[in-house]
Backbone bond lengths (Angstrom), bond angles and torsions (degrees), N, CA, C in turn:
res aa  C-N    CA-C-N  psi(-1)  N-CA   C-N-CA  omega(-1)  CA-C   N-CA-C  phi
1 X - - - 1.457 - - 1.511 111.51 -
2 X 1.382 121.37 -26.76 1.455 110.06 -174.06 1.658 106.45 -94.24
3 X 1.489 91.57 -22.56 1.782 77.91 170.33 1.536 127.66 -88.36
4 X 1.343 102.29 11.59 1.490 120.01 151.27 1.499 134.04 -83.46
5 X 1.080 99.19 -28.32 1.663 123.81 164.30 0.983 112.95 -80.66
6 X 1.354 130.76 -26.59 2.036 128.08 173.86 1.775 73.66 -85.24
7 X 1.028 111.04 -102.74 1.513 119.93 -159.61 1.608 108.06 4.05
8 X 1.384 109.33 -37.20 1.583 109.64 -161.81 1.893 87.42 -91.05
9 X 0.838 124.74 -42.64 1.750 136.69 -162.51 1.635 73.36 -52.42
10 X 1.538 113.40 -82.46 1.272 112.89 -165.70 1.766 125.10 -25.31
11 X 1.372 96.70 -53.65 1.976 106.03 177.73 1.156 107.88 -30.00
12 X 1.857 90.67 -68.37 1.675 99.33 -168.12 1.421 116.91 -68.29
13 X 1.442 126.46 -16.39 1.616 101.48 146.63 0.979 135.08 -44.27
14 X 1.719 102.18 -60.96 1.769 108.65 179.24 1.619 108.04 -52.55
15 X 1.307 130.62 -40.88 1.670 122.62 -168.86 2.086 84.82 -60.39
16 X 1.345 114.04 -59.00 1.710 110.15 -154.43 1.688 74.68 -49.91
17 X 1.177 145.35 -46.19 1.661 110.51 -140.49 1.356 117.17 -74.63
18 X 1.833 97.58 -31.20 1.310 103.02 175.96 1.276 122.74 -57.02
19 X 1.392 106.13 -45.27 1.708 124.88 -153.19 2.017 83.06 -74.52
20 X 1.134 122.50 -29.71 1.732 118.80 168.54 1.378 122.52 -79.93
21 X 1.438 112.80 -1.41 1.613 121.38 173.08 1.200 93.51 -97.39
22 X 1.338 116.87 -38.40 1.692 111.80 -167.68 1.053 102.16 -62.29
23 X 1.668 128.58 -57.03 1.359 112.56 -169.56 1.477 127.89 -67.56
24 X 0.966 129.05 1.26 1.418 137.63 -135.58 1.504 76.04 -122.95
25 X 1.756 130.91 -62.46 1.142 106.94 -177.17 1.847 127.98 -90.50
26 X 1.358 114.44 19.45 0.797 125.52 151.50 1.838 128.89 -83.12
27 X 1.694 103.22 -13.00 1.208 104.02 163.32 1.779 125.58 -101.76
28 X 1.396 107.51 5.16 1.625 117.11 163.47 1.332 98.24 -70.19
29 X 1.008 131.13 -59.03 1.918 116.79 -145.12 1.213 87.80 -91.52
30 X 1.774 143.02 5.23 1.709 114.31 152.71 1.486 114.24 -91.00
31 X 1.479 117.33 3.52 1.744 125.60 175.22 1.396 105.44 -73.92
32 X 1.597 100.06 -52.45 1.427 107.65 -178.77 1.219 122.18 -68.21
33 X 1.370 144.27 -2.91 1.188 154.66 -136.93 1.613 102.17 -137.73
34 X 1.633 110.04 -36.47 1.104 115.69 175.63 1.464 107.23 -76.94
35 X 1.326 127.25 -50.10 1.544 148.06 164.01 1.340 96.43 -31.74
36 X 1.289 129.28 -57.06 1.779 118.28 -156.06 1.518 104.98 -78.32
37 X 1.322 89.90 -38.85 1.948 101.07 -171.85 1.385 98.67 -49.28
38 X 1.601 128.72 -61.43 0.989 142.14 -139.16 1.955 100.47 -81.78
39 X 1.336 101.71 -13.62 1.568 113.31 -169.73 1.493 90.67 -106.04
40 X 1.265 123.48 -19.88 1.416 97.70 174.67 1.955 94.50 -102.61
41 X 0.564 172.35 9.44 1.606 169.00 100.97 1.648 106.21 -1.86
42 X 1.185 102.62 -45.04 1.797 116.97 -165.82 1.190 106.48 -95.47
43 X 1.736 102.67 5.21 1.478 102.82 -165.99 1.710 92.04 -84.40
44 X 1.894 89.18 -59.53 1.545 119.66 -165.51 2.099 94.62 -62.48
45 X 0.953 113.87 -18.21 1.798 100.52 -156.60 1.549 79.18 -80.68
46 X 1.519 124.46 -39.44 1.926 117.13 -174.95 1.272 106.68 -79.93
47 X 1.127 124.77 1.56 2.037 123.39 170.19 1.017 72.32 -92.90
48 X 1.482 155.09 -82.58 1.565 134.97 -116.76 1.132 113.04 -83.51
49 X 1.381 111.13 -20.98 2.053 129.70 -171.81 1.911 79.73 -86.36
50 X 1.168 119.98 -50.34 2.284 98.80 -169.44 1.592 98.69 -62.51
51 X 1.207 116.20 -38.15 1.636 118.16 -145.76 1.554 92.47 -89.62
52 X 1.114 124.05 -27.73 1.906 128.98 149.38 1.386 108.28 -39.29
53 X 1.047 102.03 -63.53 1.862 116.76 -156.80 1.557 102.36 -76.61
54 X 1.234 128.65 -37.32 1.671 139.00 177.35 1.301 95.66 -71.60
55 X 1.287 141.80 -33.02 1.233 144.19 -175.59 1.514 103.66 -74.76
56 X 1.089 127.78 -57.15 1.485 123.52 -159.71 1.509 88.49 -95.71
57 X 1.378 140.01 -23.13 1.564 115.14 167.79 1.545 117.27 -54.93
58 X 1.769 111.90 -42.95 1.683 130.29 167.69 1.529 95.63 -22.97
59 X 1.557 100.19 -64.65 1.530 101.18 -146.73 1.167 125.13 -70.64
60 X 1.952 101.63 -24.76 1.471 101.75 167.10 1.138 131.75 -74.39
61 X 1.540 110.83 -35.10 1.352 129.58 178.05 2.127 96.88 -44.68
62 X 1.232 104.47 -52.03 2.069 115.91 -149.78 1.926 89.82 -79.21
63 X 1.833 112.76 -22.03 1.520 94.62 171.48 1.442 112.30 -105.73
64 X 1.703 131.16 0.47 1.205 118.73 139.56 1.445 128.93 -58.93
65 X 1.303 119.41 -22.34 1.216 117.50 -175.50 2.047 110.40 -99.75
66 X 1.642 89.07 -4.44 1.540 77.42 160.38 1.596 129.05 -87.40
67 X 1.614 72.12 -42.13 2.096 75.05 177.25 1.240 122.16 -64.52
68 X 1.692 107.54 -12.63 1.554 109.06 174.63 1.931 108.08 -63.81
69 X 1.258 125.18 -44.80 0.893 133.43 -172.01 2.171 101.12 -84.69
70 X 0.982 111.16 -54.51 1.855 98.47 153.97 1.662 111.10 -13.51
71 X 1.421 97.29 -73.23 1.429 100.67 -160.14 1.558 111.90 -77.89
72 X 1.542 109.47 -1.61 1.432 98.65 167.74 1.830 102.78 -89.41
73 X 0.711 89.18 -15.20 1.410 89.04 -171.79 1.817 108.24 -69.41
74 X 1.181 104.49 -35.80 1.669 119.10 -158.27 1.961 67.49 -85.76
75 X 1.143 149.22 -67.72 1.777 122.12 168.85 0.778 110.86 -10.01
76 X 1.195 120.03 -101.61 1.294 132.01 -158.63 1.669 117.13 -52.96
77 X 1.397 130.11 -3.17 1.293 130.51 -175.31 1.546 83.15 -83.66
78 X 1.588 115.23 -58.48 1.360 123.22 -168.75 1.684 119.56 -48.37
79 X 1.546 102.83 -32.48 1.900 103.15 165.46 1.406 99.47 -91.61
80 X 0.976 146.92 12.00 1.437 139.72 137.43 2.244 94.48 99.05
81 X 1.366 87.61 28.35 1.827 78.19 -176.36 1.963 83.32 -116.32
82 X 1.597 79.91 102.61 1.644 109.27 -169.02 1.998 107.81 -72.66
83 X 1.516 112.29 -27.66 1.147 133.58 161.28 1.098 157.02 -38.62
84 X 2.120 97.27 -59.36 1.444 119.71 129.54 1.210 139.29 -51.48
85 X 1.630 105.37 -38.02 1.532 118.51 -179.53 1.717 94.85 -70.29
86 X 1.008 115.69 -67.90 2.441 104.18 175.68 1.340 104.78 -41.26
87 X 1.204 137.16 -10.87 1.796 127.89 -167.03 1.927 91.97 -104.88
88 X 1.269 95.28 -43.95 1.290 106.79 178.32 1.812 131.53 -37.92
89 X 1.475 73.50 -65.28 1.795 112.01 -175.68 1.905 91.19 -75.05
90 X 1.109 130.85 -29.47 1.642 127.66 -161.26 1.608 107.70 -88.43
91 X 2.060 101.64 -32.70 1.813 98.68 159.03 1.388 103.65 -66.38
92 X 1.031 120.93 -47.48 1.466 115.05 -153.85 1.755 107.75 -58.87
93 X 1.427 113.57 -24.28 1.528 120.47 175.63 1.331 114.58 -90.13
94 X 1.620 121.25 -14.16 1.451 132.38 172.21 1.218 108.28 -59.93
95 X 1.467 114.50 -50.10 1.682 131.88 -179.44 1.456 108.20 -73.21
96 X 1.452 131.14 -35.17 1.154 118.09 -162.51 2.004 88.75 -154.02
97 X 0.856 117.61 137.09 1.244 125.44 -163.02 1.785 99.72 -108.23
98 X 1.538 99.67 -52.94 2.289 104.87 157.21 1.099 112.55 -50.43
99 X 1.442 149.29 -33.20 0.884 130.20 -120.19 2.533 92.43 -85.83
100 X 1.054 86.86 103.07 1.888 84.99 -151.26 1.682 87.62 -54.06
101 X 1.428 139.72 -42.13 1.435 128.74 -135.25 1.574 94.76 -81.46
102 X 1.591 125.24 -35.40 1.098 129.47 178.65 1.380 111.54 -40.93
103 X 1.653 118.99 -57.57 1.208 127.44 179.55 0.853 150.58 -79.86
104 X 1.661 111.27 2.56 1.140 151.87 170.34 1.613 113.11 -83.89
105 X 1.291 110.58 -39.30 1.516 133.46 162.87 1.549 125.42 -61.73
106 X 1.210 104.98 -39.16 1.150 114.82 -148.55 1.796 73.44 -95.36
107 X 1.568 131.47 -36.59 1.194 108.27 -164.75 2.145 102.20 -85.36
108 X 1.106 96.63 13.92 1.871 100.28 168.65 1.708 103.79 -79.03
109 X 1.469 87.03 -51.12 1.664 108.42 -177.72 1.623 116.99 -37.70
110 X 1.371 98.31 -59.74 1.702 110.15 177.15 1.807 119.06 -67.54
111 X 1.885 104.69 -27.59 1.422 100.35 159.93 1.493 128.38 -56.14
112 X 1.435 107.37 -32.57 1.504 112.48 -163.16 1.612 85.67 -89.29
113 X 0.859 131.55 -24.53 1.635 124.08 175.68 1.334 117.86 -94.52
114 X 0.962 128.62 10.00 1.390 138.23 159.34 1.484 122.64 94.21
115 X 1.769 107.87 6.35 1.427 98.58 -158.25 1.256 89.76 -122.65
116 X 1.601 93.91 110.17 1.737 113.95 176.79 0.996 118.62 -59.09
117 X 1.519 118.37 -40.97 1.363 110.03 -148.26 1.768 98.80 -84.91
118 X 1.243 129.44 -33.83 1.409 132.97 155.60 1.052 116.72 -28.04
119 X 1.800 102.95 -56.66 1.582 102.84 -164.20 1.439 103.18 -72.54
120 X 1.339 126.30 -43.49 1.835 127.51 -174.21 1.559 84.25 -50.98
121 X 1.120 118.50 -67.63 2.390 115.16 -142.46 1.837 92.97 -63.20
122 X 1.453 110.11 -21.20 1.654 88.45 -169.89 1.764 106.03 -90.21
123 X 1.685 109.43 -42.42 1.484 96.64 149.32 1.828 136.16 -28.82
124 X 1.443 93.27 -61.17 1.610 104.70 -179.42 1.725 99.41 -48.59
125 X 1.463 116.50 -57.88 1.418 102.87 -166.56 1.788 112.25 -67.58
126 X 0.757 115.09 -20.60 1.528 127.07 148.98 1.358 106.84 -14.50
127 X 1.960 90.24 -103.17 1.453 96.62 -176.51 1.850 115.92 -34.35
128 X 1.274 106.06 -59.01 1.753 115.97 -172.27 1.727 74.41 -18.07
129 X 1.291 137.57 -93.58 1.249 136.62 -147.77 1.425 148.25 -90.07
130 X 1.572 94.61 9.69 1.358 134.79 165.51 1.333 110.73 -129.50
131 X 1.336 150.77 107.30 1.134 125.49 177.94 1.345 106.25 -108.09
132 X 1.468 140.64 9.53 1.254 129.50 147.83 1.733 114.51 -119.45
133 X 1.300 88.36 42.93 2.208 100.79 151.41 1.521 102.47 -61.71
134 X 1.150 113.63 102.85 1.909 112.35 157.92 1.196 99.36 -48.57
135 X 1.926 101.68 -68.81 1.381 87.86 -159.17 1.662 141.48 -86.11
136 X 1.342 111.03 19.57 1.379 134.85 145.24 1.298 102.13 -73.61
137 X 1.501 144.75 -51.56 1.135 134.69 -168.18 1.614 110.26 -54.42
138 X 1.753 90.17 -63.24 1.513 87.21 169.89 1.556 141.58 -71.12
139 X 1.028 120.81 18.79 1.442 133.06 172.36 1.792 97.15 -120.54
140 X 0.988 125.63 -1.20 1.279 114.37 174.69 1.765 117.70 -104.00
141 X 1.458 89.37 -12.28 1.717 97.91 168.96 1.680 98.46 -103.43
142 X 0.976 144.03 -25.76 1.233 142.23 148.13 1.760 127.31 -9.45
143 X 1.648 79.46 -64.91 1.663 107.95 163.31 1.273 90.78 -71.71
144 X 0.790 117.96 -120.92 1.443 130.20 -171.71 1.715 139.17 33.15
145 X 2.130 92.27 -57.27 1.435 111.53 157.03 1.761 106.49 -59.59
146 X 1.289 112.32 -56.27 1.233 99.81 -151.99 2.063 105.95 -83.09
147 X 1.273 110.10 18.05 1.585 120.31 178.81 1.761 73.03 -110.22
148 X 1.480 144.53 3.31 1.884 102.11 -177.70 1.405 111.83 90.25
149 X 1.606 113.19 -15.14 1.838 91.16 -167.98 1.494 95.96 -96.09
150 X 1.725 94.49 146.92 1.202 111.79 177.46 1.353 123.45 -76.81
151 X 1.254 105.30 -30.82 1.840 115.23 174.08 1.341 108.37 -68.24
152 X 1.462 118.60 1.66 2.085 107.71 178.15 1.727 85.14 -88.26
153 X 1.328 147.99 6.85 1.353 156.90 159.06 1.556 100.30 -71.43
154 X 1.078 130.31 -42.99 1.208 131.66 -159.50 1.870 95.62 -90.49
155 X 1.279 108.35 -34.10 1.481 107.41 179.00 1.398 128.75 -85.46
156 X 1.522 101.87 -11.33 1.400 104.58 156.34 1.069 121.59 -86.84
157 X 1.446 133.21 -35.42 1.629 128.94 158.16 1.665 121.92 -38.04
158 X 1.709 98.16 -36.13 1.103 86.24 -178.04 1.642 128.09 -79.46
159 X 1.492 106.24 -23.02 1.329 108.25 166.80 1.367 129.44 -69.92
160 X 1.760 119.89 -33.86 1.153 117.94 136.73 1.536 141.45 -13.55
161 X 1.421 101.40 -73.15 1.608 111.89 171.39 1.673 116.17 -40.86
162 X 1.750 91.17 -51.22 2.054 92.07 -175.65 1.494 98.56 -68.21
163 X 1.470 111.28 -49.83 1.951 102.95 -165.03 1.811 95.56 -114.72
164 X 1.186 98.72 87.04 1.349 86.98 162.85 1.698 126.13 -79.76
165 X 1.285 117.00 14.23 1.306 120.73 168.30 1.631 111.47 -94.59
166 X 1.126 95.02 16.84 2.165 100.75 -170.77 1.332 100.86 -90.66
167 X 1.378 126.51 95.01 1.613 148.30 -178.12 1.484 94.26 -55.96
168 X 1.323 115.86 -51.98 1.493 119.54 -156.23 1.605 89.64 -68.63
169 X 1.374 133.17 -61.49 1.345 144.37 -176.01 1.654 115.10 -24.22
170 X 1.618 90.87 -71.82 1.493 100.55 -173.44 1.293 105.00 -85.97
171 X 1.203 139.32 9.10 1.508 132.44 153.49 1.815 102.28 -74.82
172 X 0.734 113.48 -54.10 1.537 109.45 -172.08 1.683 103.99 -81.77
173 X 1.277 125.44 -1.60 1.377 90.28 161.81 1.465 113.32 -121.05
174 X 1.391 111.43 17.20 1.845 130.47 171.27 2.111 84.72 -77.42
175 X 1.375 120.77 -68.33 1.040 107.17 161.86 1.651 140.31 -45.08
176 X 0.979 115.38 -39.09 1.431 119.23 163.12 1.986 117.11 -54.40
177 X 1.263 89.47 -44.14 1.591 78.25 -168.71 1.818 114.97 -109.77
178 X 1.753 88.87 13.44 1.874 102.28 141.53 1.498 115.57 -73.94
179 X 1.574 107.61 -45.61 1.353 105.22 -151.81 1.879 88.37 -85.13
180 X 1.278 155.13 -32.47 1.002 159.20 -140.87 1.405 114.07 -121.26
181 X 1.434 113.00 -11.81 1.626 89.12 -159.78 1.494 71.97 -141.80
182 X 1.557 127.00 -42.64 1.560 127.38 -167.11 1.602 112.32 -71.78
183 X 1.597 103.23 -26.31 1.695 94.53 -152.12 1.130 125.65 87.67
184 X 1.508 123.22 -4.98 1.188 115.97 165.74 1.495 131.99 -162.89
185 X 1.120 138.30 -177.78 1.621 122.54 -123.97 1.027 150.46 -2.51
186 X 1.383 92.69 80.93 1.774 114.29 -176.92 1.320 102.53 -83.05
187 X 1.406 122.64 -37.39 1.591 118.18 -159.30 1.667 94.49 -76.26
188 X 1.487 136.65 -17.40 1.234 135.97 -153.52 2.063 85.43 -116.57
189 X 0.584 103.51 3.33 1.734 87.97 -175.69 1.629 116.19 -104.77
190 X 1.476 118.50 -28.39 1.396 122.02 -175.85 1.600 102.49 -80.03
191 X 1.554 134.33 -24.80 1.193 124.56 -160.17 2.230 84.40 -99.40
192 X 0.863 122.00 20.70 1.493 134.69 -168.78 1.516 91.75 -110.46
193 X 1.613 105.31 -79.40 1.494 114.73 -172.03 1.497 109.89 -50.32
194 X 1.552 118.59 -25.66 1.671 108.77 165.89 0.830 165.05 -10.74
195 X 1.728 75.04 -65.13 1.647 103.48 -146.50 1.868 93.30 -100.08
196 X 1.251 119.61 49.63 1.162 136.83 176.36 1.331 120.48 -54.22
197 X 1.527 137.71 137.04 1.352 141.18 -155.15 1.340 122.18 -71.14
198 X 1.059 140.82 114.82 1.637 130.31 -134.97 1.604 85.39 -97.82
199 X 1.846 89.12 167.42 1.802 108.93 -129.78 1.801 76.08 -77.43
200 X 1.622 114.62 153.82 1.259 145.13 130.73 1.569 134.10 -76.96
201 X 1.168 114.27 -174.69 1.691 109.38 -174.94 1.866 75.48 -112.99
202 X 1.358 101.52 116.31 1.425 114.96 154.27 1.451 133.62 -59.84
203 X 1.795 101.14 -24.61 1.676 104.82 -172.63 1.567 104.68 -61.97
């Protein structure tokens, strides 16, 4: 009888040793598991830190290369080839779509070429992001008179009010509100509103 009673003592060692191997290797493969996770985390956080950094090199690289083309453009406004300067100013927005001075330029560009309605929408998007650009303001009532709208009246007052020393301003809207509100000199006011101040580098 007692060597039935060791015999059994013995088992239940062997079951505790197992049942202590078991756990022991049931707690390796959650070390390792924690280990890999944690190595792939550090993997993705150094892709996301290059693919950050490749990103904002893109961006500088695409707005150096706008203003490079800006400033050819602000050339060519200066030899008066108003044409090049819209082809100019239109890479320079291909590359950089913010880049505000380009588009601000480019809507002088379309005054001297006659096409208002360009020149008003690229002003207008202007303001959207400047809303006290004069000189988007004032090239956007520019357009404006010669599209008919009465509110480019309201946008020359308003540049008035801030600079009332702006010759160019209150000449074109002493003309504006002959030709619009007086009845008369209309035929003398659009070759006035024209002759608009040729483009600068806005940056």
């Amino acid at each position: 009888k007692l060597q039935v009673e060791e015999e059994d003592e013995e088992e239940e060692e062997e079951e505790e040793g197992h049942s202590g191997r078991g756990w022991r290797s049931k707690g390796s493969p959650k070390s390792s598991s924690r280990s890999s996770g944690s190595d792939r985390l550090s993997h993705w956080k150094d892709k996301l830190g290059k693919s950050t950094k490749d990103r904002a090199k893109e961006r500088a690289e695409q707005r150096a290369g706008s203003d490079a083309q800006k400033d050819l453009g602000n050339e060519l406004m200066r030899s008066k080839d108003y044409s090049g300067a819209v082809n100019a100013y239109s890479a320079a927005l291909r590359l950089d779509a913010s880049n505000v001075a380009a588009r601000n330029n480019r809507a002088q560009a379309k005054l001297k070429l006659g096409d208002h309605q360009g020149a008003y929408d690229d002003a207008d998007e202007v303001l959207r992001e400047d809303a006290g650009n004069s000189k988007a303001l004032y090239r956007r009532a520019l357009a404006g008179l010669e599209l008919g709208k009465l509110e480019a009246i309201d946008d020359l007052r308003g540049i008035v009010d801030r600079e009332p020393k702006n010759k160019l301003a209150r000449k074109a809207l002493e003309d504006a509100e002959r030709r619009f509100l007086g009845g008369g000199g209309g035929a003398e006011a659009a070759p006035a509103a024209a002759a608009g101040p040729e483009a600068k580098d806005e940056a």
